[in-house]
DRENBAMAR-897224 format. One record per residue: residue in one letter; x, y, z of N, C-alpha, C, CB in turn. Coordinates in steps of 0.1 Angstrom, whole numbers. Each point is the difference from the previous one (the first is absolute). Glycine has a CB too. Example, Ala and Ser with C-alpha at 12.3 -4.5 7.8 and 13.67 -1.06 7.14 Angstrom:
// residues 2
NODE vovex npx npy npz capx capy capz cpx cpy cpz cbpx cbpy cbpz
NODE A 132 -57 78 -9 12 0 9 12 0 -19 -12 12
NODE S 15 23 -19 9 11 0 -8 11 8 12 -6 -22
END
This chain:
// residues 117
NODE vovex npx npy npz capx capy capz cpx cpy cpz cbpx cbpy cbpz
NODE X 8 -12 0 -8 12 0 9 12 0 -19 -12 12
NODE X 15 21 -17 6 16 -3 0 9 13 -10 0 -26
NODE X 16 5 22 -3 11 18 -7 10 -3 22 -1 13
NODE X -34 2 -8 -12 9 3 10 16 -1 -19 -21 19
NODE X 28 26 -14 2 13 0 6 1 -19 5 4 34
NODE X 1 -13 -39 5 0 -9 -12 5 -12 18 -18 13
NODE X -28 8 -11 -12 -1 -11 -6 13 6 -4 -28 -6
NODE X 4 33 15 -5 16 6 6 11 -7 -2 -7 22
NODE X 12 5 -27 12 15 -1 -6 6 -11 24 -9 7
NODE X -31 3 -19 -4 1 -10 -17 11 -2 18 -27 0
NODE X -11 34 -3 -17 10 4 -15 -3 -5 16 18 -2
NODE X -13 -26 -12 -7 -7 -10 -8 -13 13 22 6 -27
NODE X -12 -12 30 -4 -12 8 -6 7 15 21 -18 -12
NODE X -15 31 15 -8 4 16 -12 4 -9 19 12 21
NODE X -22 -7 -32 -14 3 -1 -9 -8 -8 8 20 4
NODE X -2 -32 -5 -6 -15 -5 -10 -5 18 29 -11 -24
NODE X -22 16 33 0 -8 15 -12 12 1 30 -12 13
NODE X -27 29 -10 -7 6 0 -20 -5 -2 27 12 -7
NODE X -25 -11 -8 -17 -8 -8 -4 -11 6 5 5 -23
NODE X 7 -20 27 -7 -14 1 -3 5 18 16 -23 -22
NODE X -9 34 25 -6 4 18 -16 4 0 25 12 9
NODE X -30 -10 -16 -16 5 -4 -6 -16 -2 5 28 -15
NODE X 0 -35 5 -10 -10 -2 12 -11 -11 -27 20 4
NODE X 20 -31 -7 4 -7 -11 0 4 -8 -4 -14 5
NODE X 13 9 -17 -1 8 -20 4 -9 -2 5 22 -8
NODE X -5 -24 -8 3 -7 -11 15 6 -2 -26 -3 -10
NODE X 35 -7 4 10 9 -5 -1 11 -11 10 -19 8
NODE X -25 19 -17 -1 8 -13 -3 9 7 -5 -11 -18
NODE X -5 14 31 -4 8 9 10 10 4 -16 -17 5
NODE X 27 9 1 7 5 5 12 8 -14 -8 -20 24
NODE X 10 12 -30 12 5 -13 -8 15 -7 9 -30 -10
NODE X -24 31 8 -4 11 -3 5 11 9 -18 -11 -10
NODE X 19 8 22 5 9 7 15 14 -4 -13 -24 15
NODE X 16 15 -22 17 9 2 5 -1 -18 10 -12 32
NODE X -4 19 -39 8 6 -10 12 -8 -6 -5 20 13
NODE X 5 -33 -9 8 -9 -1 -6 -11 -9 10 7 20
NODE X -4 -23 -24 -7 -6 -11 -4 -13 14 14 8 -32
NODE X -27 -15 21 -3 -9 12 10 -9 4 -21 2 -7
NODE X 29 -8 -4 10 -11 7 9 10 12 4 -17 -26
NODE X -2 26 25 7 11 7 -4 -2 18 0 18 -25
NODE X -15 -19 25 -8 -4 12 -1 -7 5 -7 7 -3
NODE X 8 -17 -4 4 -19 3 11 -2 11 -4 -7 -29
NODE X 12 17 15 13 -4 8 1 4 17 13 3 -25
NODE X -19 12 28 1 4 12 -12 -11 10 9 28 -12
NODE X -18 -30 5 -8 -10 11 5 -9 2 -18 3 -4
NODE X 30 -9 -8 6 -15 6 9 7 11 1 -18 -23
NODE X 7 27 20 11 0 11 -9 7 17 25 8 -24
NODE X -37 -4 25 -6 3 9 -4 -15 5 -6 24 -9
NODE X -1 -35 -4 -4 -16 2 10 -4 8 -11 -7 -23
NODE X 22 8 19 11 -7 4 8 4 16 0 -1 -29
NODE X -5 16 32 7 6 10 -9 -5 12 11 21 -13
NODE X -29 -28 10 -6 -6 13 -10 13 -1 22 -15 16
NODE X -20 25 -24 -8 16 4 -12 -5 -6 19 23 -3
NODE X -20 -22 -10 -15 -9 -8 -3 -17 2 6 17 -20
NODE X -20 -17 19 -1 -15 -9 -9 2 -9 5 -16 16
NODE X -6 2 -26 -7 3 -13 -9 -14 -4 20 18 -9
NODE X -33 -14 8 -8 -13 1 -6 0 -14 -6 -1 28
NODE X 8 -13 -36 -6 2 -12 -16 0 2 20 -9 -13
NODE X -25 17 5 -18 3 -1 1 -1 -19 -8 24 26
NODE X 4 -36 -29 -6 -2 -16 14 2 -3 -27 10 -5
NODE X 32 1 -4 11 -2 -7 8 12 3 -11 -14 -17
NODE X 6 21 28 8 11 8 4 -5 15 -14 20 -15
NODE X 24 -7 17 12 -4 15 -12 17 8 40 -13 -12
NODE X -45 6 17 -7 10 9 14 2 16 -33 -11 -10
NODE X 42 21 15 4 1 7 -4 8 15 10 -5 -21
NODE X -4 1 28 -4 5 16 11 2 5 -18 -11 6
NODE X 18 23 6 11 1 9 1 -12 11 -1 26 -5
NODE X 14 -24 4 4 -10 15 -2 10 11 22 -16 -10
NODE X -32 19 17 1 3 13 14 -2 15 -26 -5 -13
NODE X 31 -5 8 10 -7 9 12 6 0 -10 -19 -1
NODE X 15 19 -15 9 9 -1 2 14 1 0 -15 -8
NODE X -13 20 4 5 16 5 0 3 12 -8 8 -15
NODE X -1 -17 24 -3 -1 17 17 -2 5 -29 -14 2
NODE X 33 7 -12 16 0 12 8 10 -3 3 -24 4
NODE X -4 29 -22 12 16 -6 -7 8 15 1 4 -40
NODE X -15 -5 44 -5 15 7 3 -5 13 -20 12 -15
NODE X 23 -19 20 7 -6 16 11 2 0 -11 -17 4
NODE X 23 17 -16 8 4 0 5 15 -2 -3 -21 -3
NODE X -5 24 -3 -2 21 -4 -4 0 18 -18 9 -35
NODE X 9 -12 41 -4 6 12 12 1 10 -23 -10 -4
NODE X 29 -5 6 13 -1 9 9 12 -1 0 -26 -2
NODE X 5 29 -18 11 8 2 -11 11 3 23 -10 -17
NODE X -33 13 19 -7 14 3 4 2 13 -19 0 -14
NODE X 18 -9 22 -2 2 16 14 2 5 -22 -16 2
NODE X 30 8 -10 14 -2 3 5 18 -1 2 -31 -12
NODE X -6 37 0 7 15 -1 -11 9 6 14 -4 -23
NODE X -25 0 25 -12 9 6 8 4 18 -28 -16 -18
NODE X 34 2 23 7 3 12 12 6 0 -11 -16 9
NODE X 19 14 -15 15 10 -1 -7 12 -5 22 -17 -8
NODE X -33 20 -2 2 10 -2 -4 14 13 -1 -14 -25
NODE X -12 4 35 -4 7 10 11 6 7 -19 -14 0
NODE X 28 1 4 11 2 10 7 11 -4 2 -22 5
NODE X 4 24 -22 7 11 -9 -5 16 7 -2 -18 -23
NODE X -15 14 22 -11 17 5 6 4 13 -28 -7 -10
NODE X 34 -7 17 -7 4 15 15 7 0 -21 -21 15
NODE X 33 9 -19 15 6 6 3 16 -8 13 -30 3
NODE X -25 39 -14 1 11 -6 -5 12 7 0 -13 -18
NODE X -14 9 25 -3 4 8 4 5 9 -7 -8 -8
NODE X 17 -4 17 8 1 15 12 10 -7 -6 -28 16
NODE X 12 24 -27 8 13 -4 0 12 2 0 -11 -12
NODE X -15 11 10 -1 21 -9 -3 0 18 -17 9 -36
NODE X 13 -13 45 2 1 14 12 2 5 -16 -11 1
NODE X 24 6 -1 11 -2 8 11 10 0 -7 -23 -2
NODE X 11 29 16 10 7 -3 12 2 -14 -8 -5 24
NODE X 10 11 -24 10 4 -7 14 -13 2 -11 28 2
NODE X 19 -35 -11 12 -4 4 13 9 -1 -11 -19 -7
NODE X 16 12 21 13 9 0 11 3 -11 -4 -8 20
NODE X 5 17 -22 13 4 -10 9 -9 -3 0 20 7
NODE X 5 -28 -15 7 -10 -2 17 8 -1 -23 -15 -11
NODE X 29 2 18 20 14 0 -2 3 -14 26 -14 16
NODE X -26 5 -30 1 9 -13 -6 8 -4 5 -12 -5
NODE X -18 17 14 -7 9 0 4 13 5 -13 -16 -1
NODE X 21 10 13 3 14 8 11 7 -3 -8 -9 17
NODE X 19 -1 -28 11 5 0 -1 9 -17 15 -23 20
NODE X -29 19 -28 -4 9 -9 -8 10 5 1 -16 -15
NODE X -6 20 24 -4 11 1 5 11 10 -16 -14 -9
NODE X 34 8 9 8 5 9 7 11 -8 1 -22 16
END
């Protein structure tokens, strides 16, 4: 299987994921969508097929596709962690800026003293 952030990077393919987050399509459904040729669409649903992001169920003689729910549930468990992870340094960042613009003045450093000597 492909790695889900890989088959993401692709803007074509985030807004292939975009549409199948609303509902099921056809791949013709879906290929009308975008400026590109249909084999062109193929190719991006396989590498999405392939990354675990889509699946594709034949209906008559079309690939009706759906999102994987599972996979984006864990790219967004992972987006959340690094959120929380910088959401707290960055608090800590506010607070030690804060206690800054408070805090006395520091003392003159000797290369300070001996420039403004």
């Amino acid at each position: 299987m492909a790695d889900p952030w890989e088959a993401l990077a692709d803007p074509i393919r985030r807004r292939i994921v975009e549409l199948l987050a609303v509902g099921e399509r056809t791949a013709g459904d879906l290929a009308e969508e975008f400026d590109v040729s249909r084999p062109a669409v193929s190719r991006h649903l396989r590498v999405l097929r392939e990354a675990g992001v889509v699946s594709a169920t034949a209906v008559d003689r079309r690939r009706v596709y759906r999102l994987e729910h599972e996979a984006i549930d864990e790219a967004g468990a992972w987006v959340e962690g690094v959120r929380a992870f910088w959401s707290q340094r960055l608090d800590a960042l506010e607070t030690e800026i804060a206690r800054g613009r408070h805090a006395p003045p520091a003392p003159a450093s000797h290369a300070q003293r001996k420039e403004s000597a």
